[in-house]
C-alpha positions, -999 to 999 in steps of 0.1 A, spaced: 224 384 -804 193 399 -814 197 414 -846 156 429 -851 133 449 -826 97 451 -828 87 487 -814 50 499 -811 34 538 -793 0 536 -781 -22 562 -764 -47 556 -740 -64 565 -712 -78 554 -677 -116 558 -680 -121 545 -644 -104 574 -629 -121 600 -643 -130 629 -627 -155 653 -640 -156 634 -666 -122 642 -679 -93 616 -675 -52 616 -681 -41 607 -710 -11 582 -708 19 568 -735 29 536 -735 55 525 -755 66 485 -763 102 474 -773 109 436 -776 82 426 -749 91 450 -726 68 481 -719 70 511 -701 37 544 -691 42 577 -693 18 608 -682 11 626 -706 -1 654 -683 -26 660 -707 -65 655 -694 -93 644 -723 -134 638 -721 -138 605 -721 -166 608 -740 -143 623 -766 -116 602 -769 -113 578 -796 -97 543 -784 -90 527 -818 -77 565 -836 -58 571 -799 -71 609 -808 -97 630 -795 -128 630 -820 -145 661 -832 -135 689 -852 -134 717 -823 -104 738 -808 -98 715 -778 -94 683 -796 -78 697 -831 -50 712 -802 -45 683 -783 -44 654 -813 -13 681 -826 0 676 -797 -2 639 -796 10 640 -834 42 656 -822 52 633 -796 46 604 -816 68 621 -842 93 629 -817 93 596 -802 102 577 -832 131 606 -842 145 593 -805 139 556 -819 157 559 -851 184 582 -833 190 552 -807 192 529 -837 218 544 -857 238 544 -829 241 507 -834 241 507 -797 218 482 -778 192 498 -757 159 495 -738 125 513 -734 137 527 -704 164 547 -721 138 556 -746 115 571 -718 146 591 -706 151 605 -736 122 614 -742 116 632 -707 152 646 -711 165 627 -682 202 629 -678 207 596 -662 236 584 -662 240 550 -679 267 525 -669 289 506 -690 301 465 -682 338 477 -684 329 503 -658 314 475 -630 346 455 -635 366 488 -627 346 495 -600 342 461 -589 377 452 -588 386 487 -571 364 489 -544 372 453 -536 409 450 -537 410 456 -498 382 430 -492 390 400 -514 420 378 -508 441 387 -541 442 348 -548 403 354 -550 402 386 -568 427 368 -593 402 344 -605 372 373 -606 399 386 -633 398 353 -649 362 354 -654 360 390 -659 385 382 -691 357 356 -703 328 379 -698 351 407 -722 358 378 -748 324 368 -751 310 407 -753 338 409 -780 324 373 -798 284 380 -797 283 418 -800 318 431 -819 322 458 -791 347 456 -764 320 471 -740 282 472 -739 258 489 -716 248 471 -683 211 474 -694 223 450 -719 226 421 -693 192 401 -699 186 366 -696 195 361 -728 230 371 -720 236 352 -694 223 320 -711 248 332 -744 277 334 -716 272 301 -702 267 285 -739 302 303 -746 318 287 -714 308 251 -720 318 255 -762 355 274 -754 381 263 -774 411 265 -749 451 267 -760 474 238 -759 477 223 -728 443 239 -706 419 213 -701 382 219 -714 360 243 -691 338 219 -672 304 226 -657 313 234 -623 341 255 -640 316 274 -660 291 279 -631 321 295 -612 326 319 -636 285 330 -634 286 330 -601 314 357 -603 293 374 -627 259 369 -605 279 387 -576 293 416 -600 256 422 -611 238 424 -580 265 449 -568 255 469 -599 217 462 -593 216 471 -556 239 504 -567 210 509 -592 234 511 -617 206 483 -639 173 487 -639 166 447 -637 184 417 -625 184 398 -652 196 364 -631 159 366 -615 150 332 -636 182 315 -636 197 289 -620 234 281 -611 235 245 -618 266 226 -596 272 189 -601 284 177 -567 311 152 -570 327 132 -537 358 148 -522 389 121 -529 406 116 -494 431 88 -488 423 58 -470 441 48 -436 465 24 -453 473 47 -479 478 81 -456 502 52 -437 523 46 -466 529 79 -476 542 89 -439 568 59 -445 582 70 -471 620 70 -472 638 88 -500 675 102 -498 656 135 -524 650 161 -498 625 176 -513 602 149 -514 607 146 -480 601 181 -475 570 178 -492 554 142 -474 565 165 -446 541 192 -452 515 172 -471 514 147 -436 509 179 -412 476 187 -432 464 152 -427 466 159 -390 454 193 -387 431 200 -416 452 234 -426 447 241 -458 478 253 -484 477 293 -479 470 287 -443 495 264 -435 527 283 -456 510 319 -436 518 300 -402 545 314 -375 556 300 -346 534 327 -329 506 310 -338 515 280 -318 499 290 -285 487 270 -250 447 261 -253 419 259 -227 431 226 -219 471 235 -214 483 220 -242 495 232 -273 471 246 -301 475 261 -335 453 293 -333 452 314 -367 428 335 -392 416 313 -428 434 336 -454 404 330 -476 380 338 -454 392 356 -421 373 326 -404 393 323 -370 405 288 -368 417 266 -336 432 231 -341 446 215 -308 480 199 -322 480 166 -322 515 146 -317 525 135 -353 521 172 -363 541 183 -334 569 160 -341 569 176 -376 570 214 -359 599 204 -337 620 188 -369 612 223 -388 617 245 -356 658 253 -363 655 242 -402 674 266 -425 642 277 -447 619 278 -419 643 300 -399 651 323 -431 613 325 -439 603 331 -402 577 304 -410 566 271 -391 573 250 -419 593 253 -450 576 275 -480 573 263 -512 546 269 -543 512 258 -547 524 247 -583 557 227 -572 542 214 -536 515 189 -562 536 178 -587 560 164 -564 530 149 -548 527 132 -575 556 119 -577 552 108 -542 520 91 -556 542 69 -579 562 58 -553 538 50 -528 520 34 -559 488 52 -553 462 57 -584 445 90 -568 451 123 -586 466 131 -554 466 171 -543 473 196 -514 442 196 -509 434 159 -505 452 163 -471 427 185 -459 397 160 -469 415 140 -453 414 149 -424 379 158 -422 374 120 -429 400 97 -424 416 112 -391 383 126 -376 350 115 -385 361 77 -389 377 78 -360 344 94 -342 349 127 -337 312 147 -343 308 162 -373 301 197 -354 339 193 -340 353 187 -377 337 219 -390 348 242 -364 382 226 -367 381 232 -407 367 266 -400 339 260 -421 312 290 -413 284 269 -420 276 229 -409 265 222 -448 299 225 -455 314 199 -439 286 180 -443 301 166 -479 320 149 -458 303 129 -438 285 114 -466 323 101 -480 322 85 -443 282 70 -449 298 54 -479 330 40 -461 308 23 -435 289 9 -458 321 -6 -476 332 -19 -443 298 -37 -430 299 -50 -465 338 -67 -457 320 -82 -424 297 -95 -440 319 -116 -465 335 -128 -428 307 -139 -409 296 -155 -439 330 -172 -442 328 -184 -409 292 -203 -410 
């Protein structure tokens, strides 16, 4: 937080544009590196004008009138100066040139973007996704409250400086019992959120810079965890007389084979199950994250599992294709399933769906291009992650037929 300004006034003039010999005569004042001009709409001789006084020389009427002049708005400049500083308000020399024009633009606080932000996008965002802005939107107001003592600051405020100061405050949070540290890809989420909230104020011209123009959101990419062949194999035999692990293998085994992921999968009705091109049955349905349409030709082990869910009490009382139960609940009886089926992988919801993508598709030769419109991915990149996770499984494999053929010399 800067706690010191440097502030300078200088008058000057542009001799090359002259006219007549006469010239404008311009302000320019400095605060903290940053500079703005002002017309003074005041002309000068050139031949007159003193560079190093910044006055007009000589001891006629013309310059004695036009140095007062210049007296008074340096002298009414630095009464707007101190006035901005006892404010104990941060500010820039943009507001100062406002003032001193007697602009009455209007200036924008941080607390009002978040309103705004979170108002005019309530219809547009999924709520799941304009939950977490709110997450990050409480960091942004704890670390306002940490660096400046305010619970709200002026957008102008938002510099580099800032932004570095919010990502240093990320990656040193102290979080309560039982949250895990913010990571780095953690932390660049919550900039991101920020980056998006600013340009929306930028391109509003509610800020007069971006101040992300010089900075970089830095993700560390990490492989997707999928399971192997074997392992997605022992998890669909599982046998267990505790329904609702069976409920859950259930579930977590239909993502495998069609790539849906959680929120898509507990959104599905049986209208969604419709006839494709090709006469056979299709899953056809909108990505509740995105709105991306999605089509997934059903293929039979999921359709087993639609037909054993079709006249199941909680499927039938939901109106759903397959029985609804929590994000929260659905993975920690995964893990339990884990234990049993004595895997070591954090496994997740989720994993089913990088699953898919690798073990059920691209090993098995479908093109990547298939996988990602199957995934609904809007771009190729996307689904790309994946195919690198396949790269590395081939590799493991040649590697195991090499041991062989060497085995067999």
């Amino acid at each position: 937080m800067r706690t010191s300004s440097t502030f300078s006034i200088l008058f000057w003039i542009y001799v090359t544009r002259k006219v007549n010999n006469k010239t404008n005569i311009y302000l320019r004042l400095t605060l903290n590196g940053q500079r703005v001009n002002i017309s003074l709409k005041r002309k000068v001789d050139v031949d007159t004008w003193n560079s190093k006084t910044q006055r007009a020389s000589g001891s006629g009427k013309i310059a004695k009138n036009l140095n007062i002049y210049l007296n008074n708005v340096q002298a009414n400049i630095y009464k707007i100066y101190e006035g901005l500083k006892s404010e104990e308000t941060p500010f820039t020399v943009e507001t100062l040139k406002e003032k001193f024009l007697g602009e009455s633009k209007k200036h924008f606080s941080f607390q009002n973007l978040i309103n705004y932000h979170n108002e005019k996008m309530r219809h547009k965002l999924h709520r799941n996704t304009l939950g977490h802005y709110k997450t990050s939107q409480r960091y942004m107001l704890s670390f306002i409250l940490s660096e400046y003592g305010k619970t709200d600051i002026n957008l102008n405020t938002l510099n580099h400086e800032f932004i570095i100061g919010f990502e240093s405050y990320l990656r040193n949070y102290i979080p309560k019992t039982g949250q895990k540290p913010i990571g780095n890809n953690t932390a660049m989420k919550h900039i991101k959120r920020l980056r998006r909230m600013v340009t929306l104020a930028y391109r509003m011209e509610w800020m007069e810079r971006d101040p992300f123009v010089n900075f970089k959101v830095k993700i560390q990419k990490k492989e997707r965890e999928f399971l192997t062949a074997d392992e997605l194999e022992s998890i669909e035999k599982l046998q267990s007389i505790i329904e609702r692990l069976i409920v859950v293998r259930d579930i977590f085994i239909f993502s495998c084979y069609t790539g849906i992921s959680y929120s898509d999968v507990q959104s599905l009705t049986s209208s969604n199950i419709v006839v494709g091109i090709d006469s056979k049955l299709w899953i056809m349905a909108d990505r509740v994250k995105t709105g991306t349409p999605f089509k997934i030709p059903i293929l039979p082990k999921a359709l087993t599992l639609i037909e054993k869910y079709k006249d199941h009490p909680r499927t039938i009382n939901c109106g759903s294709l397959l029985p609804k139960l929590s994000n929260q609940k659905l993975n920690s009886y995964l893990k339990e399933i884990a234990d049993l089926c004595s895997i070591k992988k954090n496994l997740t919801f989720h994993m089913a769906r990088h699953t898919f993508a690798t073990t059920v598709t691209l090993s098995n030769g479908v093109p990547i291009e298939t996988v990602s419109k199957l995934l609904g991915h809007t771009k190729l990149a996307t689904t790309q992650i994946y195919a690198r996770v396949v790269e590395k499984k081939v590799s493991e494999d040649m590697g195991k037929l090499e041991l062989l053929l060497l085995e067999k010399k």
